[in-house]
Structures are given as structure tokens and as C-alpha cells.
N, C-alpha and C positions, 0 to 999 in steps of 0.2 A: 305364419309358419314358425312352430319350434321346435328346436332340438334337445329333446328331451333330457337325452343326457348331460348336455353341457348346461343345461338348465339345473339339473340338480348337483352337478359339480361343483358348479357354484354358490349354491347353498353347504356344503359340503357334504354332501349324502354320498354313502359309499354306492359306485355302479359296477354294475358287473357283465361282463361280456363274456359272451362265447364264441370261439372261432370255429368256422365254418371252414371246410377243406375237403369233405367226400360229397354232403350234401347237395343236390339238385334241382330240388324243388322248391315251388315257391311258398309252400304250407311249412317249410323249416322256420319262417317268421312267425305266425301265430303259434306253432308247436313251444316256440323258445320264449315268448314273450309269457306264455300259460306257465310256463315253468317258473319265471317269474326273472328273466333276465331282461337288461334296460339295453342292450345292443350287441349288437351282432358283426364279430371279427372277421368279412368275407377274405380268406389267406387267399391271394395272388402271385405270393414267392413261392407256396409247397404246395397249393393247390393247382390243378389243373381245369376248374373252372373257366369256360368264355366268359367275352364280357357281356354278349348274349343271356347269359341263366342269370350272370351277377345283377346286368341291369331289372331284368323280371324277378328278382329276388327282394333286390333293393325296394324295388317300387311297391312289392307287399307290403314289406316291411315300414313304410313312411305310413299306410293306411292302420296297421295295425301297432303304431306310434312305439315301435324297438328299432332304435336307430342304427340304421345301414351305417357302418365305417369297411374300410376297404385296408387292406396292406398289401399294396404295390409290389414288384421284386425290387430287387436291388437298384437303383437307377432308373427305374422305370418312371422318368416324369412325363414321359411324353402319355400317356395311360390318363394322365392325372386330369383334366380338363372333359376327357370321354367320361371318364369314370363320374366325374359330381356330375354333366349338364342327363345323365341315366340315373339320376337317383338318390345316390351314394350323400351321406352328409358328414363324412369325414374319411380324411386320408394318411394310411399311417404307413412313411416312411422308413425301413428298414435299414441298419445298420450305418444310423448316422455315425460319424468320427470328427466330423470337423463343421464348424458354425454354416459356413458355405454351404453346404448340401442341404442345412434347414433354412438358409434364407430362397434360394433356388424354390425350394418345395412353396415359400410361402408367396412367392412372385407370380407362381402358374398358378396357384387356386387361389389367390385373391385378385377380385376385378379391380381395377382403376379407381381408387389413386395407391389403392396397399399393393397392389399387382397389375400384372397385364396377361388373367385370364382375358379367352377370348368372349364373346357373347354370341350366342347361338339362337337360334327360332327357343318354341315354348320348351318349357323341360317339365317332369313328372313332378315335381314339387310342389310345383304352381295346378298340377293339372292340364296345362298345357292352355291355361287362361293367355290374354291379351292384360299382360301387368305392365305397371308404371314399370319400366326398365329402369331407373334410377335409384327408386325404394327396392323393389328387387336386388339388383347388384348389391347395392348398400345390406337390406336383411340378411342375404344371403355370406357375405362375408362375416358378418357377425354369429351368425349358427354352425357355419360349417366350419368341425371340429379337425383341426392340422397336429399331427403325433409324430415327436421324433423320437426312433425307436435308437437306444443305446445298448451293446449288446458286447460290446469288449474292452478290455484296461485301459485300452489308448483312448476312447471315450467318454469313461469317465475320467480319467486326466483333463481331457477337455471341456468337459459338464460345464463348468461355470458359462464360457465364451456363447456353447449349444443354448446353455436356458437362456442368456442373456438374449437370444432372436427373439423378435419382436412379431408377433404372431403366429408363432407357435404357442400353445395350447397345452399340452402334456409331454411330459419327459418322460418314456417308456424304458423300463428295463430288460430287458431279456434275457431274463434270469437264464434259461439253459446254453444257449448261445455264451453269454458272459463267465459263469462255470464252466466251461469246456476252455474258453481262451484263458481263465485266469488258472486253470493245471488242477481243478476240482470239480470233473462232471458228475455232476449231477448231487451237487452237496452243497442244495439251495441254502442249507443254515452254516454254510462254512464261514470265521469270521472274515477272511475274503470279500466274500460277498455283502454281507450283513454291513458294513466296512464300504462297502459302495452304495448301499441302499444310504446311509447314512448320510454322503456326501451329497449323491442326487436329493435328496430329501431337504438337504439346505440349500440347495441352488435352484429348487423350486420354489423354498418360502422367500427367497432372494429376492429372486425374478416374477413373483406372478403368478408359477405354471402350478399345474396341477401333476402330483405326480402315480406315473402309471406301474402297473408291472403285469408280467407274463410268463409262464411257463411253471412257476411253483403250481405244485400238488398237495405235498404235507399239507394236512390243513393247521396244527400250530405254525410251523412257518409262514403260512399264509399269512396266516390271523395276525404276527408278529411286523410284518409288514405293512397290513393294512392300519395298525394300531400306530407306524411310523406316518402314514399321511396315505398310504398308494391305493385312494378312493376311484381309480379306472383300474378296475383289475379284472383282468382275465381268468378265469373259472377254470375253462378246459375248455378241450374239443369235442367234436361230435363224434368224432371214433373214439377217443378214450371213452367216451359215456357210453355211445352203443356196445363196445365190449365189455367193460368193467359191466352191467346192466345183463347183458346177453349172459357173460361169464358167471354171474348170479343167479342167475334164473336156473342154467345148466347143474350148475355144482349144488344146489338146493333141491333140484327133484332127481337127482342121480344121488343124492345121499341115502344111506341104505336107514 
């Protein structure tokens, strides 16, 4: 079993995700993976998703090799062990601030000896085979992708201590989130901001971690981001795309 995208992370191949938050069905995985995205952001803070659709989602998606990650709400660890033994191959933490909150996260999704996830009957990864429970637990720690998401000033003040956990995986920014608390919404290229990408960006080549981001649009800001290291970067959502798309199609055949 592998996780595809941490697989080419580590290569450093830039990946790209899209978050999912109105979608319902379980054809949103091969719809998204045709488009040519490497994993799929199921929102559990702004979405109103079960975990019902999410785990039938997820499970598409492990077949059709665009890898399920999930983002939790706010505190929501108890979610977190339901969430992976349904599918899910990574968990992104939302509006870390302090090192504590990402080692917490990384205690309940890694089994014994890096955590004290629990171990359940078979799970959708495996197929629901009869596995060596020891190479399992062991594989599965090692694929399943743990993201702490950073999204305000007091955050990155603390970036260094954050990246420095030890099984965390990506340091995520939240870019719109982070622009609203630092008093410039929505001015992804504010030096502000660019100014914290900068800082997360050495405390990932620090530490190890791979560094993410979320929420930019511009696509030179993107670009400018991505060309500082942020090779887990979120795309868009599926409402943005079905409007902007719909909103085109509209404004094109009502043009006189």
C-alpha cells in the first residue's frame, strides 16, 4: 500500500489538492483524479459532510489511487482514528498555535510505539484482508499523511517549536484565514504575508517537513509560493470551480 502523494513529496514533485465541501458522491474521486489532481481535501470544519459519504468517498478514492486526506474541525481528535480505520490517508489539523496540539494529533494517528492509535477489525485499505497486524500498523504509520494547518500571527511566531514535532509531515498555511488575522483580508501577495511564507518555508527545510498552503487564488501568487517550496498546495474548491465554470458557460452564450 502507498500513499501516493507523500510518495512524490518526497521526491519533491509538486501535488495538488482539491477541497471538497458541497460534493456528495463517490464519482468526485475519479472526476478529480481525470482532471489530474493527486488528492483530495474532504473539509470537515466548513463542510457539512457525514462521516458516512466521507468514508464511501475515501474508499473510492484509495481505488482510483487520488489520495483521501481529511480536515477535521477545530479540536476534533476524537474524529481522528474513525476517520483513517474508513479510509482516510491523512489528517489535517486546523488552526494549530502551539507545538502541543500537533504532537496530541500525532499520538492518536500513530499506532504503538509513535502513538496510541487504537487497532480495530479489518479496514478499507487493506481490503479488509486478514494482514500481519504488525507490518500493517508499522506500513501504515509510515503512509499516512499528518498536516498542521497554521493560519494566524501567534502561529507563526511559534512555527519553529510546530515544525520541530516529530511526525508531522506538512506545515500548512492558511493563507485566507492568516490574511484576515494579520489586518489584510484577502491580500495573499501582502509583504505580511509573503514575510510568513518565508519564515514557515525555513522551518520546514529546518525540520524535515514538507511545506503546504491553502486558500491563494491569483495564480502568480500561487506560482510565487510554489517556486518558495509549498509542493502540497491546494488548488481550490469544488464550489469555486463549479461556479467560476457555470459562470462561463452563462456569460458566453448570453453574450450578444
Amino acid at each position: 500500500m502507498l500513499n501516493s502523494t507523500k510518495y512524490n513529496l518526497a521526491k519533491n514533485n509538486l501535488t495538488l489538492g482539491v477541497g471538497i465541501v458541497q460534493s456528495r458522491v463517490v464519482e468526485i474521486a475519479p472526476l478529480m483524479k481525470t482532471a489530474g489532481f493527486d488528492w483530495l481535501f474532504l473539509d470537515l470544519e466548513h463542510g457539512a459532510m457525514s462521516t458516512e459519504t466521507l468514508s464511501q468517498i475515501s474508499a473510492m478514492a484509495l481505488k482510483t489511487d487520488i489520495t483521501p486526506i481529511v480536515r477535521i474541525p477545530i479540536g476534533g481528535y476524537s474524529m481522528v482514528s474513525r476517520i483513517l480505520d474508513n479510509g482516510s490517508m491523512g489528517i489535517v489539523l486546523p488552526h494549530v498555535e502551539k507545538p502541543e496540539e500537533a504532537e496530541r494529533l500525532v499520538d492518536i494517528a500513530k499506532f504503538a510505539p509513535e502513538g496510541t492509535r487504537g487497532v480495530g477489525g479489518g479496514i478499507v485499505q487493506y481490503d479488509y484482508k486478514n494482514v500481519n497486524l504488525s507490518d500493517a500498523t508499522n506500513e501504515l504509520n509510515k503512509q499516512t499523511l499528518l498536516v498542521a494547518m497554521v493560519e494566524t500571527p501567534n502561529a507563526i511566531e511559534n512555527i519553529d517549536e510546530i515544525a520541530s514535532v516529530e511526525g508531522i509531515d506538512v506545515i500548512m498555511i492558511g493563507t485566507n484565514d492568516l490574511a484576515m488575522a494579520s489586518g489584510c483580508p484577502q491580500d495573499f501577495g501582502n509583504p505580511i504575508i509573503v514575510k510568513s511564507y518565508e519564515k514557515v518555508a525555513m522551518a520546514c527545510k529546518k525540520y524535515g517537513k514538507w511545506l503546504g498552503s491553502g486558500g491563494v487564488k491569483d495564480p502568480d501568487i500561487a506560482k510565487n509560493y510554489i517556486k518558495m517550496g509549498a509542493n502540497f498546495f491546494l488548488a481550490g474548491q469544488d464550489i469555486g470551480f463549479l461556479m467560476s465554470a457555470s459562470k462561463d458557460r452563462v456569460d458566453l452564450l448570453r453574450k450578444d
